[in-house]
Each structure stands twice: as structure tokens, then as C-alpha cells.
C-alpha positions as CSV (number, residue, x, y, z in Angstrom):
1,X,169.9,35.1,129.2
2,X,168.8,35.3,125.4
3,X,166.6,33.1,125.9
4,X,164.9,35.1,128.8
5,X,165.0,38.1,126.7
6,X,163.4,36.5,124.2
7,X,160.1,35.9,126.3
8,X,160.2,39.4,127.7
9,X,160.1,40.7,124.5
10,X,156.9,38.9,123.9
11,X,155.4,39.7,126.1
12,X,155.7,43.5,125.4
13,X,154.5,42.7,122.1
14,X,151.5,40.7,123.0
15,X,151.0,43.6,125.7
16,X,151.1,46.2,123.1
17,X,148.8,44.2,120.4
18,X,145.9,44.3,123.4
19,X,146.6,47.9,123.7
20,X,146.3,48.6,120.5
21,X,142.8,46.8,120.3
22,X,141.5,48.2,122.9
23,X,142.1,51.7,121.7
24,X,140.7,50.5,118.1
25,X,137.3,49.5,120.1
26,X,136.9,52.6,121.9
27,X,137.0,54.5,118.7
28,X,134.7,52.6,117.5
29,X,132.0,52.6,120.0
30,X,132.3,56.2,120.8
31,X,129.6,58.3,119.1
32,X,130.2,60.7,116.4
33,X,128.7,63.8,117.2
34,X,128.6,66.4,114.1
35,X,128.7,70.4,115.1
36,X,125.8,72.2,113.6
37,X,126.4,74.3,110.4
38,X,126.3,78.2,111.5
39,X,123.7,80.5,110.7
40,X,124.4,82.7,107.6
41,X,125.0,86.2,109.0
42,X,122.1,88.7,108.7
43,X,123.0,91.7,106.9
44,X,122.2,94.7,109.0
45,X,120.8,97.1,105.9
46,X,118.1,94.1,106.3
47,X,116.8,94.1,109.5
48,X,113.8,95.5,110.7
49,X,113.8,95.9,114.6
50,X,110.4,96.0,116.4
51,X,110.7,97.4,120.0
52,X,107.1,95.8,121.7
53,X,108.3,98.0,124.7
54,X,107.5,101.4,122.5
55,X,104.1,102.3,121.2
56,X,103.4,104.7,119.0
57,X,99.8,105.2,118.9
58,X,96.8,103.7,117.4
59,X,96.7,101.4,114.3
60,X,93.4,103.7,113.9
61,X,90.6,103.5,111.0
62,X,91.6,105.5,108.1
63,X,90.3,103.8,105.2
64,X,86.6,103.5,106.0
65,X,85.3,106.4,103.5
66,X,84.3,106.7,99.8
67,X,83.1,109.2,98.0
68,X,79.9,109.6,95.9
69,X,79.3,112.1,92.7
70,X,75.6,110.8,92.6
71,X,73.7,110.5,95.8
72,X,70.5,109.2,93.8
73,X,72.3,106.4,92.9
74,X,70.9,104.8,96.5
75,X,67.4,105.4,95.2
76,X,67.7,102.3,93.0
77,X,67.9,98.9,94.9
78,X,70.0,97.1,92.6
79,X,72.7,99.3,93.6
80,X,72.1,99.3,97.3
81,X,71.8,95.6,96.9
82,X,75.5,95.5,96.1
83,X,77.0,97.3,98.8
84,X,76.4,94.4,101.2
85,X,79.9,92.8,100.0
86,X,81.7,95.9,100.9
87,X,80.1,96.8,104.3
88,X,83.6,95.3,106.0
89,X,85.6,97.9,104.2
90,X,83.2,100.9,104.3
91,X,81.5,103.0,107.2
92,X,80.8,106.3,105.5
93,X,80.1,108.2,102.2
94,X,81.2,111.1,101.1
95,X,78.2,113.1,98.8
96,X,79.3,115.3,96.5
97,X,77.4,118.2,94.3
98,X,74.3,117.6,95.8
99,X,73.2,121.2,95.7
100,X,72.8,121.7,91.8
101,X,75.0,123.2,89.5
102,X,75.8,120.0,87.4
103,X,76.1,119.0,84.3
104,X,73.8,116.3,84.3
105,X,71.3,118.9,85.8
106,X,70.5,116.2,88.8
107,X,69.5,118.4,92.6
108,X,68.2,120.9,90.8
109,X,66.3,121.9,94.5
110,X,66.4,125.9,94.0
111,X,63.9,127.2,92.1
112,X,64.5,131.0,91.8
113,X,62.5,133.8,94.2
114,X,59.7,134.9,94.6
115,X,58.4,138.4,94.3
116,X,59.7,139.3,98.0
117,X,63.1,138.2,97.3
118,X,63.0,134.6,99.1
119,X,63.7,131.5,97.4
120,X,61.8,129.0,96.3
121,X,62.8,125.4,96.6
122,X,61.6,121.5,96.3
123,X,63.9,119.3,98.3
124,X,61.5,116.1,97.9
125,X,64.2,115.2,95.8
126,X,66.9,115.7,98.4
127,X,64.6,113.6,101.2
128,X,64.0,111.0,98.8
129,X,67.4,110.0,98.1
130,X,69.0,110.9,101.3
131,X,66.1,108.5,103.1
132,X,67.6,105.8,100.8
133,X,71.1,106.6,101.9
134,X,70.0,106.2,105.6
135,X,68.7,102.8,105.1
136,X,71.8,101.5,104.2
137,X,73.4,102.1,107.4
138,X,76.3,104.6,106.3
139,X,77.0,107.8,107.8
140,X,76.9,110.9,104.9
141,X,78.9,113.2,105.0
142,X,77.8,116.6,102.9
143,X,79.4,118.4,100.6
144,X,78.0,122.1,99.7
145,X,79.8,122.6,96.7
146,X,78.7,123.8,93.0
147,X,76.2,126.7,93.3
148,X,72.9,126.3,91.2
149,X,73.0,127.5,87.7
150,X,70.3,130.0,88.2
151,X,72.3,132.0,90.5
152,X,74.2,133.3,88.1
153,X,72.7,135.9,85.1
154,X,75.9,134.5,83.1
155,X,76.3,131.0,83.4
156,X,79.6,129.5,81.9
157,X,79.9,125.7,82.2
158,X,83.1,124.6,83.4
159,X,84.5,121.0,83.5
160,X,82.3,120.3,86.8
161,X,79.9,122.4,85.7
162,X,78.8,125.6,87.2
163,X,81.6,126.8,89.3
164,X,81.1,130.3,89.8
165,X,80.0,132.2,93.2
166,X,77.1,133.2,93.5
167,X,75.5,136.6,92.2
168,X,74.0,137.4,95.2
169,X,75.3,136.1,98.3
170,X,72.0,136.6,100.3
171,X,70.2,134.6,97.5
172,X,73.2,131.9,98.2
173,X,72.5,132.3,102.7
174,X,69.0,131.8,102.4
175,X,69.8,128.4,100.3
176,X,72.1,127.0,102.6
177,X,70.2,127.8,105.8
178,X,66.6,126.2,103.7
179,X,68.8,123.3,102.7
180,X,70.5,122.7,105.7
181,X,67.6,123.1,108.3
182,X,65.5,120.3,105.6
183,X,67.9,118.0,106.8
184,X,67.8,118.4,110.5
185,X,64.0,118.5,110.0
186,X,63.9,115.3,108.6
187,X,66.5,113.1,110.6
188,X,67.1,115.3,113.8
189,X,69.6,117.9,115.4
190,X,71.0,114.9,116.8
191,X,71.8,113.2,114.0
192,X,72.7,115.8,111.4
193,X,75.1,117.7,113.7
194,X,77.4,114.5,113.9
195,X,77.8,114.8,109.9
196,X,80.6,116.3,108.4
197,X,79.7,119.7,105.4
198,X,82.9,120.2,103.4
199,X,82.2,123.6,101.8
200,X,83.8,123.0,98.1
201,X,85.8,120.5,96.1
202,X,89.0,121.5,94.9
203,X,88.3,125.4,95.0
204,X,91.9,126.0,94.2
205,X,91.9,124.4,90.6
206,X,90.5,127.0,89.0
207,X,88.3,127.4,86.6
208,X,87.6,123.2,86.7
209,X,86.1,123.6,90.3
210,X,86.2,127.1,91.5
211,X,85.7,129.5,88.6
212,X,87.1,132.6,90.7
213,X,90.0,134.0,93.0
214,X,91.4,132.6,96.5
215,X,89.8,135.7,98.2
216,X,86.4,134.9,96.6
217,X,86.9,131.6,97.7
218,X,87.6,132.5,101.3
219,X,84.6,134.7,101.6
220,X,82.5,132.1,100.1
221,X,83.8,129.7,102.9
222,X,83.2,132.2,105.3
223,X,79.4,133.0,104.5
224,X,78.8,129.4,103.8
225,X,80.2,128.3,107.3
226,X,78.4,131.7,109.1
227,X,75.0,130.2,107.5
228,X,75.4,126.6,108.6
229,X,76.4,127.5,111.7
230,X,73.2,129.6,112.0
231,X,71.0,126.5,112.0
232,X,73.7,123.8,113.3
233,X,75.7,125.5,115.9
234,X,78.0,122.4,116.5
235,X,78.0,122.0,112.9
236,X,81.6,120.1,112.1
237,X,82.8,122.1,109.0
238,X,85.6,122.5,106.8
239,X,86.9,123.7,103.7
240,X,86.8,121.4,100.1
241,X,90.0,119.1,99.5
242,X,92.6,121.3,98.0
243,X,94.0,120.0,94.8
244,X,98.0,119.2,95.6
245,X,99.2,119.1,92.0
246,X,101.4,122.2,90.3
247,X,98.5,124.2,88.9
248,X,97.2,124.8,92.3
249,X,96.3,128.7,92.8
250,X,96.9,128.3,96.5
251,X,97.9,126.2,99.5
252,X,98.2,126.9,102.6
253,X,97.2,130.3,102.8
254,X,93.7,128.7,103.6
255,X,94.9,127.9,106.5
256,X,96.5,131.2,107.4
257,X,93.2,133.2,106.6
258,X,91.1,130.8,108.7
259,X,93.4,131.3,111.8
260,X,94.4,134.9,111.6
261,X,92.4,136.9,109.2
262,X,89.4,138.4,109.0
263,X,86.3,136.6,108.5
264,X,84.1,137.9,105.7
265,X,80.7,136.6,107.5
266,X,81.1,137.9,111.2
267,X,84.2,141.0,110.8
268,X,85.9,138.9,113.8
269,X,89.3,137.0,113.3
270,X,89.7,133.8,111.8
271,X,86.9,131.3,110.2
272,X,85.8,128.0,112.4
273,X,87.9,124.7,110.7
274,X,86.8,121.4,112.1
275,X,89.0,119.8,109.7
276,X,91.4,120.1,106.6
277,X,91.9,118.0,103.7
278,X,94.1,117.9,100.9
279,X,93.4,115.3,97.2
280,X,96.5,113.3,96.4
281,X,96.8,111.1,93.2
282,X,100.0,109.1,91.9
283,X,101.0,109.0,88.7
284,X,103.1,105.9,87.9
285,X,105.1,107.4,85.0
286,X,106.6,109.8,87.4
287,X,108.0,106.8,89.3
288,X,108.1,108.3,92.5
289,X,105.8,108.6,95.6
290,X,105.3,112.0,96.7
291,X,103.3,111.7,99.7
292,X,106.1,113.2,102.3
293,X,106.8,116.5,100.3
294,X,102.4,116.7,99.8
295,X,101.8,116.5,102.9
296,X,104.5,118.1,105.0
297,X,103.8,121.8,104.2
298,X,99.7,121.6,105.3
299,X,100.9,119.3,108.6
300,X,103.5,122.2,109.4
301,X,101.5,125.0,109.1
302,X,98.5,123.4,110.5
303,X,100.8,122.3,113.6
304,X,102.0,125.9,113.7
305,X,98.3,127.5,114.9
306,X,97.2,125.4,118.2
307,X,93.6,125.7,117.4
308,X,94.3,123.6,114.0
309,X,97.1,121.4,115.1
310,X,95.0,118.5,116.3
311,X,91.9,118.8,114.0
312,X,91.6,116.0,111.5
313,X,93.8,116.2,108.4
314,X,92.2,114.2,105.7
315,X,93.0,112.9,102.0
316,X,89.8,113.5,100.4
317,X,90.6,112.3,97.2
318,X,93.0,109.8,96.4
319,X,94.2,107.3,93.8
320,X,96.4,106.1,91.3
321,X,96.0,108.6,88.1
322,X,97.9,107.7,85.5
323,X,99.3,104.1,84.8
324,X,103.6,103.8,83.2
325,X,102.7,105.3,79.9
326,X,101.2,108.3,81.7
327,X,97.8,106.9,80.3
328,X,94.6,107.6,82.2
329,X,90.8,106.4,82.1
330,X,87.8,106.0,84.5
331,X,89.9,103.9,86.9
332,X,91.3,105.8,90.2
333,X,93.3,102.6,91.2
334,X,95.8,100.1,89.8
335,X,94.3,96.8,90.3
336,X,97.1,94.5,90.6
337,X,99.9,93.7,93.0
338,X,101.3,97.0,92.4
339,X,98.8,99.0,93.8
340,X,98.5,96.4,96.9
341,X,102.3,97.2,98.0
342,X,101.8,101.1,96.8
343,X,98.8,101.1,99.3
344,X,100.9,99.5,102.3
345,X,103.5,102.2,101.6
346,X,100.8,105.4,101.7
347,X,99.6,103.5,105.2
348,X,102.9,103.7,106.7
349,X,103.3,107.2,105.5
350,X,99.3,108.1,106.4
351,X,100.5,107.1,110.3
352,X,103.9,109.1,110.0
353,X,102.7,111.9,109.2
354,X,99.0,111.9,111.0
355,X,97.2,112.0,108.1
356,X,93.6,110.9,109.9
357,X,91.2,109.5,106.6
358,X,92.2,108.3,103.2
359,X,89.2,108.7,101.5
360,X,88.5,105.3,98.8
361,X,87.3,105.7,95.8
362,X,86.7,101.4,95.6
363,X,89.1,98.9,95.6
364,X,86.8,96.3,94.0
365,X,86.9,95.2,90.0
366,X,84.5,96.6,87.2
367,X,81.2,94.8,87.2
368,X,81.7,92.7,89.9
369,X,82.3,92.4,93.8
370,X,86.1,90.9,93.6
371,X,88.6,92.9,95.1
372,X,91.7,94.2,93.4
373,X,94.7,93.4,95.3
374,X,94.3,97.0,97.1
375,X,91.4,95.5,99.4
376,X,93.0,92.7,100.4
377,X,95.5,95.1,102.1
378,X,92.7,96.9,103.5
379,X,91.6,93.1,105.1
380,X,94.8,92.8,106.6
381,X,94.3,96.1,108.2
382,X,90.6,95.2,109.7
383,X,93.0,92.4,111.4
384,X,95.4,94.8,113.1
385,X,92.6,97.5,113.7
386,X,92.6,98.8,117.0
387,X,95.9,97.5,118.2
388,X,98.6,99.5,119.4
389,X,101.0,100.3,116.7
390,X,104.9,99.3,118.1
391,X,107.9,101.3,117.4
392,X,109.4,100.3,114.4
393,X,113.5,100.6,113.0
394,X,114.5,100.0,109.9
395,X,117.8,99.9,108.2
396,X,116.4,99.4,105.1
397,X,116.1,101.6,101.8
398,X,113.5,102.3,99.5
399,X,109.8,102.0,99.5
400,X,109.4,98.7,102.3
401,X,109.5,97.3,105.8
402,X,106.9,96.6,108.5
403,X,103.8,98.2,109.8
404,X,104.0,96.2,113.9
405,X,100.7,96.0,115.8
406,X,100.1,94.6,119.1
407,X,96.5,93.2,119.6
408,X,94.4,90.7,122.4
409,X,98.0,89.5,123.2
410,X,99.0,89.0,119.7
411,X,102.0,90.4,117.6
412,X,101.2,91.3,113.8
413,X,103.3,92.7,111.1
414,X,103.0,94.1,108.5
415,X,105.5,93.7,106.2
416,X,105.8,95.3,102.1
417,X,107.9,96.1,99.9
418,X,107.2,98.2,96.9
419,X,108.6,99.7,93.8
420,X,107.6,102.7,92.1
421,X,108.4,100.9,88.7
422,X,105.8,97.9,87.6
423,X,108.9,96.7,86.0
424,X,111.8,97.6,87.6
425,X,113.0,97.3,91.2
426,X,113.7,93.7,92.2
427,X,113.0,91.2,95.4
428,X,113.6,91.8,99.0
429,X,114.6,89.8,102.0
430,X,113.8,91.5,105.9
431,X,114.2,90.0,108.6
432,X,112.4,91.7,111.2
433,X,113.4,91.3,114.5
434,X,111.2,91.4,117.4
435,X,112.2,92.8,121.0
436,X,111.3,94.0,124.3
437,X,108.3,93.3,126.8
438,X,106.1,91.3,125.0
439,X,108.8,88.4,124.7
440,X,108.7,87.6,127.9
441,X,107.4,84.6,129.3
442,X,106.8,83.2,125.6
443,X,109.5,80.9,124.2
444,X,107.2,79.5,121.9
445,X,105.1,81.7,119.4
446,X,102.7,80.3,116.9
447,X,102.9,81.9,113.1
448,X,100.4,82.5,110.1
449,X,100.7,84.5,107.2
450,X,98.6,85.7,104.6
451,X,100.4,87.1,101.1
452,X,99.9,89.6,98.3
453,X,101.8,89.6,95.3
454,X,102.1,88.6,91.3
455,X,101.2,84.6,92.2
456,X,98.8,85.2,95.6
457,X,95.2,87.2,95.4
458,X,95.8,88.4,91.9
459,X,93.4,87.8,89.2
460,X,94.4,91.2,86.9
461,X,96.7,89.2,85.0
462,X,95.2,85.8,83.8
463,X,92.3,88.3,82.8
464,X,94.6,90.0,80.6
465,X,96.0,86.5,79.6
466,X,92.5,85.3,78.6
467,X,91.6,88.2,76.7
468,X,94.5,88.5,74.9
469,X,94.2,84.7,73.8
470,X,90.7,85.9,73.1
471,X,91.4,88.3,71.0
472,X,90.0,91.3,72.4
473,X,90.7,94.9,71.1
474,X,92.4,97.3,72.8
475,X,91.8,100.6,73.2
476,X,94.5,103.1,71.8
477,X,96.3,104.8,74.9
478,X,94.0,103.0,76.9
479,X,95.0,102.8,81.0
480,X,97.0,99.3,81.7
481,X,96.1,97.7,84.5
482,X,93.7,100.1,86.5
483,X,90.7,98.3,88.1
484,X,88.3,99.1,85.4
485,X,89.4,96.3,82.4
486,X,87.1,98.5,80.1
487,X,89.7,101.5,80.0
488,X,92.1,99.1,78.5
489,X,89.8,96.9,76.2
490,X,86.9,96.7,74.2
491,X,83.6,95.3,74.8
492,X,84.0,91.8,74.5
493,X,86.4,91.7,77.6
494,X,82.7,91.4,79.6
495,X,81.9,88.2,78.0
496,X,85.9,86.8,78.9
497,X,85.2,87.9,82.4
498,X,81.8,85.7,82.5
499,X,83.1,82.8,80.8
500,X,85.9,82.3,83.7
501,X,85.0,84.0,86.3
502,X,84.6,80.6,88.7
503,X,88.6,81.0,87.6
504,X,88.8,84.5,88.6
505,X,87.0,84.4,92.4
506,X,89.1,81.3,93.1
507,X,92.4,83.3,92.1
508,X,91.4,86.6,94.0
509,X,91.1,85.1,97.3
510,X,93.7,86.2,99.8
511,X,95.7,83.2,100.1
512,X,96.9,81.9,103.9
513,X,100.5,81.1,102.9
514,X,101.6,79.8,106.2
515,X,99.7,78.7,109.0
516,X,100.3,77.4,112.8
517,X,104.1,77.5,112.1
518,X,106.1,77.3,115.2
519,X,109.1,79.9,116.0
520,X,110.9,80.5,118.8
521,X,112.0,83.3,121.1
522,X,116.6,82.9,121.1
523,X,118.2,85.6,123.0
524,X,115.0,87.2,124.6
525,X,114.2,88.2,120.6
526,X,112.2,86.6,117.8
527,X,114.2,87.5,114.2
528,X,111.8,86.4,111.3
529,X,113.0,85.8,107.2
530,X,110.8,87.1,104.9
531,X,111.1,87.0,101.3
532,X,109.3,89.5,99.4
533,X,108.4,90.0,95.7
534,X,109.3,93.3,94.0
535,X,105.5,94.2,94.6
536,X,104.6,92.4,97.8
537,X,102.7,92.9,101.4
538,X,102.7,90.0,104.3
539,X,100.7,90.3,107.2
540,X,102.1,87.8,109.9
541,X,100.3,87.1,113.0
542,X,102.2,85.6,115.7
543,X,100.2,83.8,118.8
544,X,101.4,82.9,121.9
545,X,101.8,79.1,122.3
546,X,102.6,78.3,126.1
547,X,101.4,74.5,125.5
């Protein structure tokens, strides 16, 4: 009996070792399979959502002006030779003081009158230079500001020169009509009537460019637009770019008088408008952006008359002023990064608030052709021109997020973020997240990406760097960092500039940062991470890629 319980046992324990192996094998052989690490969690005061089911409008040309103090500057060929670079960026030009009254005594068409009373004039000036203009292939667009200096019995020269009215106000209609009708005489009704006049610059900064009241000034618009309308019936008029800063001697009440009061020329109510413009200049020291509240009170009371509240409303000057230390200079621009992602933020703001031109004063660097960081912005918009601009929700703060364009079956954004301090503010992540109708059918999207910042399409500051090393002099409250290097140094910084340019071009090229990158569509949406410098604009183009 022992005996037999001693072989049972055993065998349970032989039984149990060959268990216990088999077990240990299928461990072994059984493949290891690791869970994926999850995603970080998106915060939502990040995201950017992009609805491709909503469109908003247009991502229309804006950008595609710049004015011109000097028309006879197209009488010389080097300078028209040098416009060829720009030709991308620029359609039209803006001529202004072309009827006299400046300082530098250039137009000086009107001659005085005879013994009748009628004028006398020479416009072979005026042909010459605006036959010039015409060869280039840009569209002009007049301005009939200063009046001639010999209109007045008293002149007094103000800081763009003569900015009086006239004496004589059928003196000033017979000049208008002669000077006018010259130009439909030499390049056709056709032609001329598709130009824009702009009757005065800045006629409410007084005495600088309107050396009299806001009543004079409305009958001077008034007579000016009766006379032009006399030879031009489908003329397309409007009043001069009203100055926006505090020592404004009116505002809107341009816009009032044009719509409901009485017109000084034809004793009917309200004065033909066409369009409206406004000048609108930052000043970094003030470290702010005050498009919105600029804007909002002319769009308002424009919108608030149905005749006006579609007609063009137009920044006719524009720039950067003033650089941190409230310094200015020649330059109307900043020329590094900072102006770049201040230029993204004024687009998004142009298309809020329906603001139709920006006019440019350059976004190219002194002395040469390269662009300040400000043009390569306006490359990325040449990209997305046309398309149809997609709703777009942010949950973001500050100065950032994403300009969306659908175009030819492609998705582009836009995407900045800006400070209004050179120094201050810090980095950003968005992720913006792409919905809705265009999704479908793709699972597959192919990326690129093209980057503005401190380290991409800036040359600004290793120009800076090199003529520091080279000891260049500064001048005293001279303006940092605009895109003319002579408001900030002396002479010599020409001959840094030569020596290195090679240096220069290579570093102000808009760098592709990512190209044919694949992403894919999870959850019927695309969500995209994009890291951002404190001064910063990304244009991503996404492609379908069905392969």
C-alpha cells in the first residue's frame, strides 16, 4: 500500500514538473506587445479651429499699391530699371503733388492768366513723365492735392509746402478741368476714367497739409469733384487720406457732409465719394496696435449711409513710425521679423474689418532689391491670393493665430504670432485644427512650410552684427531697425553692406522649412503643432495625397 502510494505520488509530481514547463514555454514564445504612449493633451486656449465648410469671403488683393511723392522719378531709366524685382508685389502707384505747390518747386504746370482771365499752362512736363509712368506697366492713380504757389497773393510755406486754398476758386476750376482733360487727351477717356483722383492728402492735419478749416476743406472737395466730373463723368473720386492720429481737426464728419449736406459746387445734397481712406502708422513705443479702435468709427459711419457702405475703404498711408525708443527717420517700416509678424496681424485685421487696400510704402532694404522680412509675408499672400478665405476660431489671446485659405483643391494657413514688444512677449504653440467638407475623401494630406522669424529670411541683424564689428558710427537717436540702415548708422555702413552682401541675399531668402511632409486626417479632422517664435509667420500648404 505505501509502496503504491509512493508511485502515485510520482507521478503527480512528474505530471506537475511537465506542467509547469509547458506553461514556462508559452510565456516565452508569446509576443510582447507594448501599448503606445498617449498623446499629451492639447490645451484648448491653443487651438485654432478651421471650419473648410464656412467661407468667409475672398483672400482678395490688398497690398498691390505704393505711393509716389515724385512722379518724375520714372523719367530716369535707372530707376525704372529697378522696379522689375518688385513687379510681383506691385500693380499700381499712387502720385502725389503732382499739381505744384512744392517745395522742391517740381509741376510747376500753371503759369498765371492772361489778360482775359484764363490760365496759362505748360503740361509738357506732366506728359513727359506720366508717358514714362505708362511704360512701366502700372496703373496711376492721381492725386490733386497742393494748389500752385501762385494762386495765392500771400504765400506761406508749410511743411508740404503750399497748403492753402486757392484765392480764386474759378482760377483753381479752370486748372483742374485744363489738367484733367490733358490727360484724357493724351491716353484716352477710356483709360483715364478707370484711374482713381484723390482730392488732397491729409486735409485734416492742419496747417502741415491743409492750411485752412474743415468747411473750406469740404468746399474745396466739392468744387474740385464738380470740375472733374465736368470732363470725366465716370470719374472714380474721393477725398485725401485723413490723418487718424490725435491732432486730427476732424473725422468722420467728412463723411456726414458728403451724404447729407449741401454741396458747395451744385446747391444739391451730398458730394459723389467713390471711395474713403484713412493713413494709419504704428508707433512701437506705444506697444500696442490700434488698428480696431482706427478703423471702427469710419467703417460704422460709412456702413450707416447705404450709398457709402460698400465703396472701397482704403489705408492710404501706412507704416511703422516710430521704432521702441519712439525714434523716427526716413524709414516707414521695421525691417526685421517684427514687422513681418506686425504685418500678418494688420492682414487679419485689414479682412475683419473690410478694409479694401493697404497702400505700401516698400518693403524692400535701402540701396538694394532684398526684401525686409515684411515682403516675404506679402509672398506668402501671392500664394493664397484668390482663394476663399475659411472660417476661422480661435481660443487664443494676444496678437496671433491663422489666416485659412482654400485654393485649386489645396488648404493653406496662415499662421503668426506677434508681440507688440521687440523684446518682450515670448513663444507660442497653436495647434490648428482643420474640419469640415474638405476632409473628406483625403486621409492622407501632403505638408510644406515656409517660415519667417529671428533665424529664417532675416538679414537685419547680421547687418547690424557686421557693422558693429566694423565699427560704424551711429547716429544719435537714430531709428533701430527700420528698413533704411542709414537712419541708424553712418556712411560707412554702405561699404559693410557691399563687402557681404553674397552673405546678406543668401540669408534673406524665404527659407522652405518643411517640405512634402505627410499628415493624416484622425477623427474626420487634421490637428497640426506649430511652434512659433515671439515674432513669427508660417504659411503651410497642405496637398491632397490620394497615392
Amino acid at each position: 500500500m505505501i509502496k503504491n502510494e509512493t508511485v502515485l505520488l510520482a507521478l503527480i509530481a512528474m505530471f506537475s514538473f511537465f506542467v509547469s514547463c509547458s506553461d514556462d514555454a508559452n510565456e516565452i514564445d508569446e509576443p510582447i506587445i507594448e501599448e503606445p504612449e498617449p498623446e499629451e493633451p492639447i490645451d484648448p486656449n491653443k487651438i485654432v479651429t478651421i471650419n473648410t465648410g464656412a467661407v468667409e469671403g475672398v483672400m482678395y488683393n490688398f497690398w498691390s499699391t505704393r505711393p509716389m511723392i515724385n512722379q518724375t522719378r520714372f523719367n530716369s531709366s535707372g530707376f525704372t530699371d529697378g522696379l522689375e524685382s518688385i513687379k510681383p508685389y506691385v500693380k499700381s502707384y499712387n502720385l502725389v503733388r503732382m499739381m505744384g505747390g512744392r517745395l522742391d518747386n517740381k509741376n510747376t504746370f500753371y503759369k498765371g492768366v492772361d489778360a482775359s482771365g484764363n490760365i496759362i499752362t505748360d503740361f509738357s512736363g506732366l506728359i513727359t513723365s506720366m508717358r514714362n509712368f505708362m511704360q512701366t506697366g502700372f496703373k496711376p492713380r492721381i492725386v490733386l492735392d497742393n494748389v500752385p504757389w501762385e494762386m495765392n497773393a500771400v504765400q506761406e510755406i508749410n511743411k508740404y509746402g503750399n497748403t492753402n486754398p486757392p484765392d480764386d476758386y474759378d482760377i483753381w476750376r479752370q486748372y483742374v478741368n485744363a489738367y484733367v482733360q490733358v490727360l484724357v487727351d493724351e491716353f484716352g477717356m477710356n483709360e483715364v476714367k478707370t484711374w482713381r483722383f484723390r482730392i488732397a492728402t491729409e486735409p485734416n492735419y492742419a496747417p502741415e497739409h491743409w492750411n485752412g478749416t474743415k468747411e473750406d476743406f469740404f468746399k474745396h472737395y466739392d468744387i474740385t469733384v464738380d470740375e472733374v466730373l465736368k470732363v470725366i463723368p465716370e470719374a472714380i473720386v474721393g477725398p485725401g487720406n485723413l490723418l487718424s492720429e490725435g491732432v486730427a481737426t476732424f473725422t468722420t464728419e467728412l463723411i456726414d457732409h458728403c451724404a447729407t449736406g449741401t454741396n458747395y459746387a451744385t446747391g444739391e445734397i451730398g458730394t459723389k465719394m467713390d471711395f474713403f481712406c484713412i493713413s494709419y502708422y504704428e508707433k512701437i513705443d506705444q506697444n500696442t496696435i490700434k488698428l480696431p479702435e482706427t478703423i471702427e468709427p469710419y467703417r460704422t459711419k460709412l456702413n450707416s449711409y447705404s450709398q457709402f457702405s460698400d465703396i472701397p475703404l482704403d489705408i492710404q498711408e501706412f507704416g511703422v513710425l516710430r521704432d521702441e525708443n519712439g525714434n523716427r527717420g526716413l524709414s516707414l517700416s521695421d525691417g526685421t521679423e517684427f514687422g513681418a509678424s506686425w504685418y500678418a496681424t494688420i492682414a487679419a485685421m485689414a479682412y475683419e474689418y473690410g478694409i479694401t487696400e493697404i497702400y505700401d510704402w516698400g518693403q524692400e532694404v535701402e540701396g538694394s532689391d532684398l526684401p525686409a522680412g515684411r515682403r516675404h509675408v506679402t509672398s506668402m499672400f501671392l500664394m493664397m491670393e484668390g482663394g476663399n478665405r475659411l472660417q476661422s476660431l480661435k481660443n487664443t489671446s494676444g496678437h496671433n493665430g491663422v489666416i485659412p485659405v482654400s485654393k485649386n483643391g489645396k488648404i493653406y494657413l496662415l499662421v503668426y504670432n506677434h508681440n507688440t514688444s521687440r523684446n518682450g512677449g515670448s513663444n507660442r504653440t497653436i495647434y490648428p485644427q482643420i474640419e469640415g467638407g474638405l476632409l473628406s475623401g483625403t486621409n492622407k494630406w501632403k505638408m510644406n512650410e515656409w517660415t519667417v522669424d529671428k533665424n529664417n529670411g532675416i538679414f537685419m541683424h547680421e547687418l547690424y552684427k557686421d557693422c558693429n564689428a566694423a565699427g560704424i558710427a551711429k547716429i544719435s537717436n537714430g531709428r533701430i531697425y527700420g528698413n533704411r540702415p542709414s537712419d541708424y548708422f553712418e556712411a560707412g555702413w554702405k561699404d559693410v553692406f557691399n563687402a557681404n552682401k553674397s552673405k546678406y541675399e543668401t540669408l534673406s531668402k524665404l527659407p522652405q522649412t518643411v517640405k512634402d511632409s505627410i499628415v493624416e486626417t484622425k477623427e474626420s479632422k487634421i490637428t497640426l503643432k506649430v511652434d512659433l517664435e515671439r515674432h513669427s509667420v508660417k504659411l503651410i500648404e497642405l496637398i491632397p495625397n490620394n497615392k
